[in-house]
C-alpha positions as CSV (number, residue, x, y, z in Angstrom):
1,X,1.7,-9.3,-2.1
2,X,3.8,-6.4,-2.5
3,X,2.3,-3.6,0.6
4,X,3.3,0.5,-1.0
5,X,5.8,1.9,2.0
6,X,4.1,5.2,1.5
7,X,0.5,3.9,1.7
8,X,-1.6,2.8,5.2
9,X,-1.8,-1.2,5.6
10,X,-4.4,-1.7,7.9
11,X,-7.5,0.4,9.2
12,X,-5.4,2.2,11.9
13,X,-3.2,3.5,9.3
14,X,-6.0,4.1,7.4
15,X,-7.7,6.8,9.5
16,X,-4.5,8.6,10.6
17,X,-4.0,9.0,7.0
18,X,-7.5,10.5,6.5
19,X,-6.9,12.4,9.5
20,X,-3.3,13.9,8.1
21,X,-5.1,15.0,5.0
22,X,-7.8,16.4,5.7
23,X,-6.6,18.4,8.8
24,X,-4.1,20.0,6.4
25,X,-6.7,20.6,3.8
26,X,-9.1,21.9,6.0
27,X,-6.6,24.3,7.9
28,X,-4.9,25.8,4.4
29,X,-7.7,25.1,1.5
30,X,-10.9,26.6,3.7
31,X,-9.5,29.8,4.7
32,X,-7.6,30.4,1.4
33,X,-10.9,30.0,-0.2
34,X,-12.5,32.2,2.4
35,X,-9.8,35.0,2.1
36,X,-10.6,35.0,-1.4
37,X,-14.4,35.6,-0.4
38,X,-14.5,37.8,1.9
39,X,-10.9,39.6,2.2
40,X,-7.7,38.8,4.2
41,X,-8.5,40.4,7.9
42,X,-8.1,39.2,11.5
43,X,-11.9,38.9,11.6
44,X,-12.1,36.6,8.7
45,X,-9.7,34.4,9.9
46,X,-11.6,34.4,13.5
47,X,-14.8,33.2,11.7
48,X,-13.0,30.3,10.1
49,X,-12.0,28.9,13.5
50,X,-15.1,29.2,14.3
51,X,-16.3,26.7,11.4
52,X,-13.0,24.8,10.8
53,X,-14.9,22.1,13.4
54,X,-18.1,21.3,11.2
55,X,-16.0,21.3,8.2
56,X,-13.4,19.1,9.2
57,X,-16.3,16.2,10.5
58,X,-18.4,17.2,7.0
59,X,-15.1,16.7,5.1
60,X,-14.3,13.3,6.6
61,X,-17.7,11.8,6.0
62,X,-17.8,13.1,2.4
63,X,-14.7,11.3,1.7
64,X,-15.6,8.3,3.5
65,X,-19.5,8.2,2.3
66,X,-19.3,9.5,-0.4
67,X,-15.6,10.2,-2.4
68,X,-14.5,7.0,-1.2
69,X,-17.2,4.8,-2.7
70,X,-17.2,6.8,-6.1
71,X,-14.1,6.8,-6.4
72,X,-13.3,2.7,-5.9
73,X,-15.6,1.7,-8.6
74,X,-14.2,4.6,-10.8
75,X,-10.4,4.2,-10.4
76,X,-10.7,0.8,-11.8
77,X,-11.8,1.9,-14.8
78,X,-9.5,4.3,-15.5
79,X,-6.4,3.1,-14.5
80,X,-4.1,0.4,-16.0
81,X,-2.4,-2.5,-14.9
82,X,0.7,-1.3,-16.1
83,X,0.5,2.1,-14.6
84,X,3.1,3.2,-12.1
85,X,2.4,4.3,-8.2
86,X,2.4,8.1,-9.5
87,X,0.2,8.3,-11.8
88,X,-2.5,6.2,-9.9
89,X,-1.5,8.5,-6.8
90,X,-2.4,11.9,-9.2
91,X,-5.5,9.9,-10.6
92,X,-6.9,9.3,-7.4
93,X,-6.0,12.7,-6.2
94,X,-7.8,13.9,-9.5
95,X,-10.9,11.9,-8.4
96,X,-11.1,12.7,-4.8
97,X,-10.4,16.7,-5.2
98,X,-12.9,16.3,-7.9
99,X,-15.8,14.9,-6.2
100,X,-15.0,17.1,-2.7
101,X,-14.6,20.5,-4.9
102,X,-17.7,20.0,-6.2
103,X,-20.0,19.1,-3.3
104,X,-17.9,21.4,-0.5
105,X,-17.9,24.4,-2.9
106,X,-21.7,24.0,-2.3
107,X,-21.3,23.2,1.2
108,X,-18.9,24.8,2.4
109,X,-21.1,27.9,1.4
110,X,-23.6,27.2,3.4
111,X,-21.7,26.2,6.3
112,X,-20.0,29.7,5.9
113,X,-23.3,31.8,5.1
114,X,-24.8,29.9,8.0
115,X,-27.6,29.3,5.4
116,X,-28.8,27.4,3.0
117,X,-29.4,29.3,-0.3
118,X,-29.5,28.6,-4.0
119,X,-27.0,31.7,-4.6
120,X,-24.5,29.9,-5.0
121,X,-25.4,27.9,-8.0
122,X,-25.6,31.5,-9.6
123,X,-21.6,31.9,-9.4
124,X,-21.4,27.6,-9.3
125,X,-18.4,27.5,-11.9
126,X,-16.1,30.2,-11.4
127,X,-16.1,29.5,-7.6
128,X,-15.4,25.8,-8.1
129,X,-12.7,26.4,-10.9
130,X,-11.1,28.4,-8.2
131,X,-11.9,26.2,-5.4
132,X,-10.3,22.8,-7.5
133,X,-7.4,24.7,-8.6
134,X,-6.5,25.6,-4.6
135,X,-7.6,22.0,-3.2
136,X,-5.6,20.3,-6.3
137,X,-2.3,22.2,-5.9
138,X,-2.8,21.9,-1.6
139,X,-3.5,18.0,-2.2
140,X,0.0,17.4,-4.6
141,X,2.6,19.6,-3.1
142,X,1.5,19.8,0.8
143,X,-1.5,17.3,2.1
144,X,-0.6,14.0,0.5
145,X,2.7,13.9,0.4
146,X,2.8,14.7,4.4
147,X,0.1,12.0,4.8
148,X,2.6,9.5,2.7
149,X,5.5,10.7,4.4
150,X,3.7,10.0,7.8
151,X,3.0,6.3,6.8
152,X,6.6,5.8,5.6
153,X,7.6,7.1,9.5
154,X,5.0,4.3,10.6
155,X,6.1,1.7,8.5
156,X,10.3,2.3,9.6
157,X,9.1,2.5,13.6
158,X,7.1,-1.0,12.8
159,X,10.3,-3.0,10.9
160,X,12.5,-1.2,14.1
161,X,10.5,-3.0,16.7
């Protein structure tokens, strides 16, 4: 069975994937979105650090409990046999920004707020438009392909030794 160079192989590779993804999403997508919020200051970008934590661990169990799941008995259905590593790459980066868009734009409001309130679901679309259109272009021109960039590193060291 042919094993994609760019894509992890085992569990291992798995989770430093994960890991190389969402750290770069959650240290350029969450404080673009919250300079957009609440203004580009010193202080703003001191109350991120502050949350970047509980994001980061609410961001990895969404896309493992929750993205994840969805996403392996949608892809399948959506995708065809013919279809080249590309296009099931920007499918699945489709899906996932998708799925985390929606629940983190709720989230990640009330992680920021430090509350949990309905406002949000009075401004819902315009604040996830924004929010998916950040993730999305984050996800296809920085986070993935440093994650897949990563696991072709892995994948030369292994053939080496």
């Amino acid at each position: 069975m042919y094993k994609e160079n760019r894509l992890p192989q085992s569990a291992a590779e798995g989770i430093i994937f994960m890991l190389v993804i969402s750290f770069i999403s959650v240290n350029t997508i969450a404080p673009i979105i919250m300079f957009m919020e609440i203004g580009l200051s010193f202080q703003t970008y001191g109350e991120f650090f502050k949350i970047m934590p509980v994001m980061w661990i609410i961001v990895i169990l969404l896309v493992r409990f929750v993205a994840g799941p969805l996403i392996g008995k949608i892809m399948p259905k959506f995708q065809g046999e013919t279809d080249g590593f590309n296009a099931r790459i920007l499918l699945n980066i489709v899906m996932n920004v998708t799925i985390l868009s929606l629940t983190l734009t709720v989230i990640g409001t009330w992680v920021g707020n430090r509350e949990i309130s309905t406002d949000i679901f009075t401004r819902f679309f315009p604040v996830w438009f924004r929010n998916f259109g950040i993730a999305f272009w984050i996800e296809v021109l920085v986070a993935q392909p440093i994650a897949r960039f990563v696991m072709v590193k892995i994948h030369e060291n292994k053939r080496v030794k």
